[in-house]
KOLVEXLO-121070 format. One record per residue: residue number from 1; residue in three letters; x, y, z of N, C-alpha, C in turn. Coordinates in steps of 0.001 Angstrom, whole numbers, plus 524288, in hexadecimal, padded with zeros to 5 digits. Example, Ala and Ser with C-alpha at 12.3 -4.5 7.8 and 13.67 -1.06 7.14 Angstrom:
# KOLVEXLO-121070
[atom 1 ALA [83386 7E9C6 81E78] [8300C 7EE6C 81E78] [83390 7F31C 81E78]]
[atom 2 SER [83232 7F736 81BA8] [83566 7FBDC 81BE4] [83264 8001E 81EBE]]
END
This chain:
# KOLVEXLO-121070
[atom 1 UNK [29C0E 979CC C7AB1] [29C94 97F67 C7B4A] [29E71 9809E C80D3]]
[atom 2 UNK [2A0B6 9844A C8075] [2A2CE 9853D C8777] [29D50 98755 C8AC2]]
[atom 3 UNK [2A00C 98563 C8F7A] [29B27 9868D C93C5] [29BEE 98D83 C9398]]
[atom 4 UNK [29878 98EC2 C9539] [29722 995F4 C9600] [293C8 9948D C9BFF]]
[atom 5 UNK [295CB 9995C C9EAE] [2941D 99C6E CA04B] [29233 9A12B CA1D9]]
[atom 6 UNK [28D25 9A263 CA03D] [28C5D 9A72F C9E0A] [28DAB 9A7AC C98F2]]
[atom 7 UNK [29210 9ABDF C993C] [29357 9ADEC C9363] [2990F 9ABC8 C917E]]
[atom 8 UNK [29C6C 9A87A C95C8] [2A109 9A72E C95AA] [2A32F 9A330 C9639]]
[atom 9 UNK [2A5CA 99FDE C96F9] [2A673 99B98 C9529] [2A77D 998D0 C9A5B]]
[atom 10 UNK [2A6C2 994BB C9D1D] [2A6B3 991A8 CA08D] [2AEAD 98FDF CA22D]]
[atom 11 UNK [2B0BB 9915C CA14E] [2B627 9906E CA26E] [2B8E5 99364 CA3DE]]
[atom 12 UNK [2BC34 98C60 CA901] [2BE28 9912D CADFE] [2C3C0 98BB0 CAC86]]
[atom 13 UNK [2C7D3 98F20 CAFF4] [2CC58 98C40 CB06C] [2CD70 989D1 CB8A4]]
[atom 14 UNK [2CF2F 9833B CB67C] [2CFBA 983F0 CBCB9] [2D35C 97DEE CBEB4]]
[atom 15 UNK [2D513 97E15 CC1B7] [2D9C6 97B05 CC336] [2D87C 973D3 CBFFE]]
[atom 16 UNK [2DC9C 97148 CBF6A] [2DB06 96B86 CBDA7] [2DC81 969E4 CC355]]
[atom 17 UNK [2D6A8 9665D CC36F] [2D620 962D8 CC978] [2D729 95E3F CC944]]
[atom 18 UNK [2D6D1 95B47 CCC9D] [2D62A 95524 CCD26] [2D094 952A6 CC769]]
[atom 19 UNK [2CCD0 956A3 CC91A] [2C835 9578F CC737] [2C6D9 9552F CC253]]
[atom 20 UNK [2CA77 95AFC CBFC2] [2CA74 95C98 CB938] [2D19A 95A9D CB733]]
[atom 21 UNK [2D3F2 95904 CB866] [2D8B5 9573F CB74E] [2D69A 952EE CB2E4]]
[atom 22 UNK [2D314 94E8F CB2B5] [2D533 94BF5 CAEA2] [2D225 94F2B CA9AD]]
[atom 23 UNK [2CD08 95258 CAB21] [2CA9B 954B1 CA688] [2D153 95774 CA3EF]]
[atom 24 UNK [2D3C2 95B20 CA71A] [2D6CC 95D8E CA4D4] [2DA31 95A8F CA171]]
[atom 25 UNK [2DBF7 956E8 CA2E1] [2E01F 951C7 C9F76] [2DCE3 95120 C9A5E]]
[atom 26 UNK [2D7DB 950C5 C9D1E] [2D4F6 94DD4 C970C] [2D393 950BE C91B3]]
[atom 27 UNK [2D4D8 956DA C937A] [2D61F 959D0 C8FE3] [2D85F 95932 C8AA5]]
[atom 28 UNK [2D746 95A63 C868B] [2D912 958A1 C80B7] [2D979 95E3E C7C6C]]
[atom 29 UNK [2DE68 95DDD C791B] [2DE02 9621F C7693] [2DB53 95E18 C7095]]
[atom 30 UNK [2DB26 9626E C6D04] [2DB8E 95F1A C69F7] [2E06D 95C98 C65D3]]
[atom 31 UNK [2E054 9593F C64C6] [2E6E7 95728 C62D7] [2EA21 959DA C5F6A]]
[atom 32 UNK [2E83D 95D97 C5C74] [2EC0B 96272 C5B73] [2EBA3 96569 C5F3C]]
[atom 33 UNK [2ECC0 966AF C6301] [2EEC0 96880 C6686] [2F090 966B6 C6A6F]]
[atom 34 UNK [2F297 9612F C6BD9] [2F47D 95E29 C6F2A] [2F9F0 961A7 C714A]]
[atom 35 UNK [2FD0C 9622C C6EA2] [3013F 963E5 C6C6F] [301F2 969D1 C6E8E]]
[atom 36 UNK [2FCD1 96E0C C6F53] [2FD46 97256 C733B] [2FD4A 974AB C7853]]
[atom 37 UNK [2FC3E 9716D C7B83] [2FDCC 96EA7 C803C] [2FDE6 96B5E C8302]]
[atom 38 UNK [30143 96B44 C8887] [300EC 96644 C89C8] [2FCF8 96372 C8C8D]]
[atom 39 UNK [2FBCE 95E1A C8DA7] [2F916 95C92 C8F82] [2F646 95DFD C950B]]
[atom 40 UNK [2F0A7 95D68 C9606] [2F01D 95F0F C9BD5] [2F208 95CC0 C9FC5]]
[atom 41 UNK [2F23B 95768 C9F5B] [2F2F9 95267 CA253] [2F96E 9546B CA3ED]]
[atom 42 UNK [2FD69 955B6 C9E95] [30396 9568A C9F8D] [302E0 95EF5 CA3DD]]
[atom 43 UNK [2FE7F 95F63 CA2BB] [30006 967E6 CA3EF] [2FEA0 964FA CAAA4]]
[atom 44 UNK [2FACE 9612F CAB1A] [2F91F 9636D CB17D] [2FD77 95E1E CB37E]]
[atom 45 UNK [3006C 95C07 CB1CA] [30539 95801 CB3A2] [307F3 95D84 CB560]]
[atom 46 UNK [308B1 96047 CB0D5] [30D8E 96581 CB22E] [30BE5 968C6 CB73D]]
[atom 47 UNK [306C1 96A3A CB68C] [304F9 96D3E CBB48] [3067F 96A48 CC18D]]
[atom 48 UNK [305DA 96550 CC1B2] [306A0 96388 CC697] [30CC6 965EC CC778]]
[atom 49 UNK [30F34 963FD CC4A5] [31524 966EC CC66D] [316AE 96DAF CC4BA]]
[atom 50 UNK [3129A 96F9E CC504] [31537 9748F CC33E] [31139 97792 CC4EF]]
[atom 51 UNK [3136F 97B65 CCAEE] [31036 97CE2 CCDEA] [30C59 98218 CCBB5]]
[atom 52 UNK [30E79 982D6 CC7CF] [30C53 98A0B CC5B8] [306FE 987EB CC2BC]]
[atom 53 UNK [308B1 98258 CC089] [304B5 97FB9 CBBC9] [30025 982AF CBF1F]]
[atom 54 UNK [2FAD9 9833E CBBED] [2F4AC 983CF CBBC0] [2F1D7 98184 CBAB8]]
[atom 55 UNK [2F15A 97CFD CB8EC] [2EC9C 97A24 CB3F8] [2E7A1 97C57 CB5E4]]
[atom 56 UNK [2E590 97C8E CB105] [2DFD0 97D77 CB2AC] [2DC19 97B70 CAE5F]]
[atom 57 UNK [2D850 978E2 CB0A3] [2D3F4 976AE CAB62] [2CF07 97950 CABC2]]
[atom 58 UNK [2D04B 97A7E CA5A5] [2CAB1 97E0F CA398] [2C5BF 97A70 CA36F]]
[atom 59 UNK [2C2E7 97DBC CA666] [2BE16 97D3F CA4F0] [2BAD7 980DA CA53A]]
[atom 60 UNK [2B4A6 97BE9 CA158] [2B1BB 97DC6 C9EFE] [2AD12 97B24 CA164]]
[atom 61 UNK [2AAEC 9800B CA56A] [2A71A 97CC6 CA86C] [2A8AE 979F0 CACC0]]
[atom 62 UNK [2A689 97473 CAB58] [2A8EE 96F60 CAF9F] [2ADD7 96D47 CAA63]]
[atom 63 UNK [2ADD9 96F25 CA4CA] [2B191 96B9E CA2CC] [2B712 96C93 CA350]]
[atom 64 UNK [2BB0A 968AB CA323] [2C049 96AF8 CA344] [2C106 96BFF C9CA6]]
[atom 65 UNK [2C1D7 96F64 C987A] [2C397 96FC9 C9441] [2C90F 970E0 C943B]]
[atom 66 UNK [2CAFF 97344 C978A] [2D17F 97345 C9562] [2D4B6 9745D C99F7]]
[atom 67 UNK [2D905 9758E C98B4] [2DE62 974E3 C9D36] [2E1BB 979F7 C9C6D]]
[atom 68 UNK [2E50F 97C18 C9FEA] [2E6B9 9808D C9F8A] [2EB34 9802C CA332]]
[atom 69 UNK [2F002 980C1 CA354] [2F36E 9829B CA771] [2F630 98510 CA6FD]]
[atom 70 UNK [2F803 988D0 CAB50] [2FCB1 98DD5 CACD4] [2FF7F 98F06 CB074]]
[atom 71 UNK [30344 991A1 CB0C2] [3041A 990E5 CB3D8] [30498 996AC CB4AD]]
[atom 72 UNK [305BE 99A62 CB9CA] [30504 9A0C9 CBDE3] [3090F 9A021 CC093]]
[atom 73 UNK [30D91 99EF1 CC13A] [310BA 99EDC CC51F] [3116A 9A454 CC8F6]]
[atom 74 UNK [30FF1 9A2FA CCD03] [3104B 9A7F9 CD24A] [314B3 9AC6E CD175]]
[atom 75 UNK [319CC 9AB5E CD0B7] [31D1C 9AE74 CD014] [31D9A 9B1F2 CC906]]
[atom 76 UNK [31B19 9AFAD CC62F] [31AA6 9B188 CC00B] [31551 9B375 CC0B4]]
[atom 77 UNK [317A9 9B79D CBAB0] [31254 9BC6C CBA2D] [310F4 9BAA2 CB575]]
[atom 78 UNK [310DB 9B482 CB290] [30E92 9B2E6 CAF10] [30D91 9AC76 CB03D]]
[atom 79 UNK [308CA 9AC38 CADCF] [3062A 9A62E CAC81] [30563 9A493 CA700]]
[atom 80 UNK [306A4 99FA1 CA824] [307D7 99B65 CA13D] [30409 999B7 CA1B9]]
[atom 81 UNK [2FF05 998D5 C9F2A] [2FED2 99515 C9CD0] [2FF9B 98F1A C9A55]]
[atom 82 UNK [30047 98C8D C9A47] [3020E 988D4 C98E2] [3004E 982DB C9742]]
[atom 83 UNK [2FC75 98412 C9869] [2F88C 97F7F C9624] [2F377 98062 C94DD]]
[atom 84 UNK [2F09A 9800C C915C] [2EA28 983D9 C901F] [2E90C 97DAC C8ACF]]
[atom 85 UNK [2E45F 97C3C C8DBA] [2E106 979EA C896B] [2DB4E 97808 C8A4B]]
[atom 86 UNK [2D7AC 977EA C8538] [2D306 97639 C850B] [2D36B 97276 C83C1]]
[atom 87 UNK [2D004 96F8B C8624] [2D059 96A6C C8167] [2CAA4 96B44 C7EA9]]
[atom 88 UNK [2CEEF 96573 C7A0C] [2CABE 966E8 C73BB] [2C68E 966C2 C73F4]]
[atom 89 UNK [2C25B 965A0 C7810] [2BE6D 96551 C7659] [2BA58 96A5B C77DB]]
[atom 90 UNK [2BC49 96E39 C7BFD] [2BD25 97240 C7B44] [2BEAF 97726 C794D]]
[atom 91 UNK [2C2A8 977B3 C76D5] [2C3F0 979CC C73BD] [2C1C3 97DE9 C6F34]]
[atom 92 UNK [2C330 9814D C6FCF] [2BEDE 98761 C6BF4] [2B9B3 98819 C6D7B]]
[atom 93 UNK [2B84B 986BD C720B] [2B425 988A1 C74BD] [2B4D0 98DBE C791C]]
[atom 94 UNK [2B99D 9903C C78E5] [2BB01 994ED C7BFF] [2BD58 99373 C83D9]]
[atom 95 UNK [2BE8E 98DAD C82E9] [2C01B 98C2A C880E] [2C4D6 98EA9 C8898]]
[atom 96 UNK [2C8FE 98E4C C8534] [2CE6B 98F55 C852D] [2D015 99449 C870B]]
[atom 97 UNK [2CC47 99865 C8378] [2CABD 9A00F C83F7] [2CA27 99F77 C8A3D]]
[atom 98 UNK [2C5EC 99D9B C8ABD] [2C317 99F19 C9018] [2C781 99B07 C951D]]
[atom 99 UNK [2C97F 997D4 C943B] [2CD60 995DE C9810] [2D2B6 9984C C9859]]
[atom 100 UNK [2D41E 999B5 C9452] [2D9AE 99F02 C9582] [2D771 9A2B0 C97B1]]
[atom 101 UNK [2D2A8 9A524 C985D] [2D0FF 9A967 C9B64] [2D0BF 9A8E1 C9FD9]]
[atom 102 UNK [2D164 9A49A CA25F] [2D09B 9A247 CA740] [2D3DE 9A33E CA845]]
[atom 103 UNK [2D808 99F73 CA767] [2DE14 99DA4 CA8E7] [2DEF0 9A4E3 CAA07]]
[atom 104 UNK [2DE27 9A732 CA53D] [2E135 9ADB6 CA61C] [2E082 9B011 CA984]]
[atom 105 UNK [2D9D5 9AECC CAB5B] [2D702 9B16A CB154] [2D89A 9AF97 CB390]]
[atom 106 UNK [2DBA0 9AA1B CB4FD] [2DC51 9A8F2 CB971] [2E263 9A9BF CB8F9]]
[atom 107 UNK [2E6D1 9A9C3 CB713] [2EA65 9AB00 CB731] [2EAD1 9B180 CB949]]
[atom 108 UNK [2E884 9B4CD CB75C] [2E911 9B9B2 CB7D2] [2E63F 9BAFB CBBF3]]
[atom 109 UNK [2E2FB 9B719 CBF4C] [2E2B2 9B790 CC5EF] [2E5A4 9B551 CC922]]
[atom 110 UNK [2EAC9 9B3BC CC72E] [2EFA7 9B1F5 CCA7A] [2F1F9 9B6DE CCCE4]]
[atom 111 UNK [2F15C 9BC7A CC947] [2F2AF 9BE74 CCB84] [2F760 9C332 CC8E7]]
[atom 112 UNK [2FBC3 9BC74 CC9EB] [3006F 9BED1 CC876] [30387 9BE55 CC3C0]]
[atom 113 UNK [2FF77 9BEB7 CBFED] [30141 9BAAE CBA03] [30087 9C024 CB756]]
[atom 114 UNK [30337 9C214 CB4A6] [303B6 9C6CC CAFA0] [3044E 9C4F5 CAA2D]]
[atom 115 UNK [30540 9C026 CA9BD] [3065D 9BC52 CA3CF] [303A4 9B720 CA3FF]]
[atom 116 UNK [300EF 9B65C C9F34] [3000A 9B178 C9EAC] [302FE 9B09B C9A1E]]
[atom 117 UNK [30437 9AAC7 C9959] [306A6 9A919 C94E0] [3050A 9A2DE C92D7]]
[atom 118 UNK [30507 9A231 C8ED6] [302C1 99E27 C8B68] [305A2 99AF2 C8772]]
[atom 119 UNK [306F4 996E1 C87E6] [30A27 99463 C8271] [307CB 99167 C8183]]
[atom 120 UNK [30776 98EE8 C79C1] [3054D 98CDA C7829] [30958 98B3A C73A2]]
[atom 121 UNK [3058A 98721 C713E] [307FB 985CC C6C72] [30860 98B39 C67C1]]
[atom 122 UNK [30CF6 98B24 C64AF] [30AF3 98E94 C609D] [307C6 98CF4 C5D56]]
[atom 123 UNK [305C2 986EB C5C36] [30300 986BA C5791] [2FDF4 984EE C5A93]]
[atom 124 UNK [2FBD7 988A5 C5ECE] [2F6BF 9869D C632A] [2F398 98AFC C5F6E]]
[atom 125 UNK [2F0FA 98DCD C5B02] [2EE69 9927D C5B54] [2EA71 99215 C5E9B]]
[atom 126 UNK [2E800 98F5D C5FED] [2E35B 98DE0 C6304] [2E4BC 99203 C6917]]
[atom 127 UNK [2E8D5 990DD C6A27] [2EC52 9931C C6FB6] [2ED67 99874 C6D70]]
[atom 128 UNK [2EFBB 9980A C6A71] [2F19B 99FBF C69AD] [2ED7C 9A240 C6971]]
[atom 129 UNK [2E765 9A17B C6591] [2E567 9A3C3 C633B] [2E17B 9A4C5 C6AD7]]
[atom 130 UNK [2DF75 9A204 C6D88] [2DE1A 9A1CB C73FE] [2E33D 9A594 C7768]]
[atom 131 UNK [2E64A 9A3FC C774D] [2E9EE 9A7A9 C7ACA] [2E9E1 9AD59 C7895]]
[atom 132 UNK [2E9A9 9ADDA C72B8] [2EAE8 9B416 C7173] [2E59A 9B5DB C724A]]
[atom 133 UNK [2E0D7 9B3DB C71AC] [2DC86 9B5CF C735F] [2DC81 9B7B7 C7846]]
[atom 134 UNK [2DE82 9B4DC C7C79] [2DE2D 9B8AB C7FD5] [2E201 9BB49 C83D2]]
[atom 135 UNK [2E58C 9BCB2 C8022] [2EA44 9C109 C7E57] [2EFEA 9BD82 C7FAA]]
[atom 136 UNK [2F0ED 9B98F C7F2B] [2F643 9B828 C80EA] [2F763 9B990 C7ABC]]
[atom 137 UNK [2FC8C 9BC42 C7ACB] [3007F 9BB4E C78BA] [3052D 9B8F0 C7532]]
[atom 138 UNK [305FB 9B68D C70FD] [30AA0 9B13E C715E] [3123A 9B5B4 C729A]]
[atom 139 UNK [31522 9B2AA C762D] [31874 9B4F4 C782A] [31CA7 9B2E1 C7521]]
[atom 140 UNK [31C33 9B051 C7162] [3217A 9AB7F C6E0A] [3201B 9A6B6 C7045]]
[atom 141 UNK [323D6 9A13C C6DC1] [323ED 99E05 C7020] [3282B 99C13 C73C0]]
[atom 142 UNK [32636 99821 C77DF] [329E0 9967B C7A22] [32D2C 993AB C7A86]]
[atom 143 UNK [33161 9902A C7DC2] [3377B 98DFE C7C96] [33415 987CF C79B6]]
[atom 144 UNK [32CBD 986CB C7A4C] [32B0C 98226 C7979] [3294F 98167 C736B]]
[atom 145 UNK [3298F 98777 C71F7] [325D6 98994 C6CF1] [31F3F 98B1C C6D78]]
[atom 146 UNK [31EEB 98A35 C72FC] [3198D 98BCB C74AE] [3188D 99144 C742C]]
[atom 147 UNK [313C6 99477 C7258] [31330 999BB C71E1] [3125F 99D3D C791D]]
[atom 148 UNK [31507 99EE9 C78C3] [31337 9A210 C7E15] [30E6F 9A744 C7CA1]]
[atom 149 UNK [30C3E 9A6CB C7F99] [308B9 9ABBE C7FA5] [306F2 9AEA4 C8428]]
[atom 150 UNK [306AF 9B2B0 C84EE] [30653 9B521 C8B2E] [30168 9B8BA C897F]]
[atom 151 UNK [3011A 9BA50 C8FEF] [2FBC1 9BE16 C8EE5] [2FC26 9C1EA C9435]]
[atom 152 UNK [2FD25 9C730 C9433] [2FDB4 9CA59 C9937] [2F7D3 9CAA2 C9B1F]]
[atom 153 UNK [2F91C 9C977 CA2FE] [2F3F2 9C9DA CA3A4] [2F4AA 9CD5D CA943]]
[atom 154 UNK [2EF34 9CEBE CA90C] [2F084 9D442 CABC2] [2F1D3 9D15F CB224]]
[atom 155 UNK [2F2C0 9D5BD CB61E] [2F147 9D3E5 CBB47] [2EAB0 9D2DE CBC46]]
[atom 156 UNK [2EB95 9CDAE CC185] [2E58B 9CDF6 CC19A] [2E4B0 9D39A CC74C]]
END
């Protein structure tokens, strides 16, 4: 069951370290879903070369349960998304809900972000049915066939 505190759920989002780097690798979806994104081990290879990258590993408590990255670029008034997962053994315990709420709080104290945006598989419902909950959008798909989905967010 997820940790609580108080009345709410114990999960915060926060940089991958020296630390928590291999928990994050050791991350697992389950094998129907291999196939909806990419690996952690291949997203935080990308982050080293790609200065906007974010990773961040969720946790729960002291545990790492899942992985997340985006990117805010300084000069743009929108942030992607681009990598979001629990692993399976987590999974439908409300980590996923309560870790996009994070990412959103903390994106939308950058400042200068007016859009978030989200792509996924189209055949993820697991992903649509979490993102439209808490109001993204689907915008069409993209040049990959990935679904885009956005979500206007106010100034902070």
């Amino acid at each position: 069951m997820a940790e609580r505190s108080g009345n709410t759920m114990d999960i915060r989002i926060g940089p991958v370290t020296p630390a928590n780097r291999a928990l994050v690798t050791a991350l697992q979806l389950a094998p129907e879903q291999m196939d909806f994104v990419a690996s952690n081990e291949a997203s935080l290879r990308e982050a080293r070369s790609d200065r906007d990258a974010r990773p961040r590993a969720i946790m729960a408590g002291d545990r790492v349960v899942g992985f997340l990255m985006y990117e805010a670029p300084r000069d743009e008034d929108e942030a992607r998304i681009y990598r979001f997962m629990i692993d399976r053994a987590w999974q439908g315990q409300g980590y996923g809900k309560a870790a996009l709420r994070e990412v959103l709080d903390e994106i939308r104290k950058l400042g200068h972000i007016s859009h978030v945006s989200i792509c996924y598989e189209p055949g993820n419902e697991a992903a649509r049915q979490l993102y439209r909950a808490a109001g993204f959008v689907e915008e069409g798909l993209d040049e990959d066939g990935e679904m885009i989905a956005g979500l206007a967010l106010p100034r902070a």
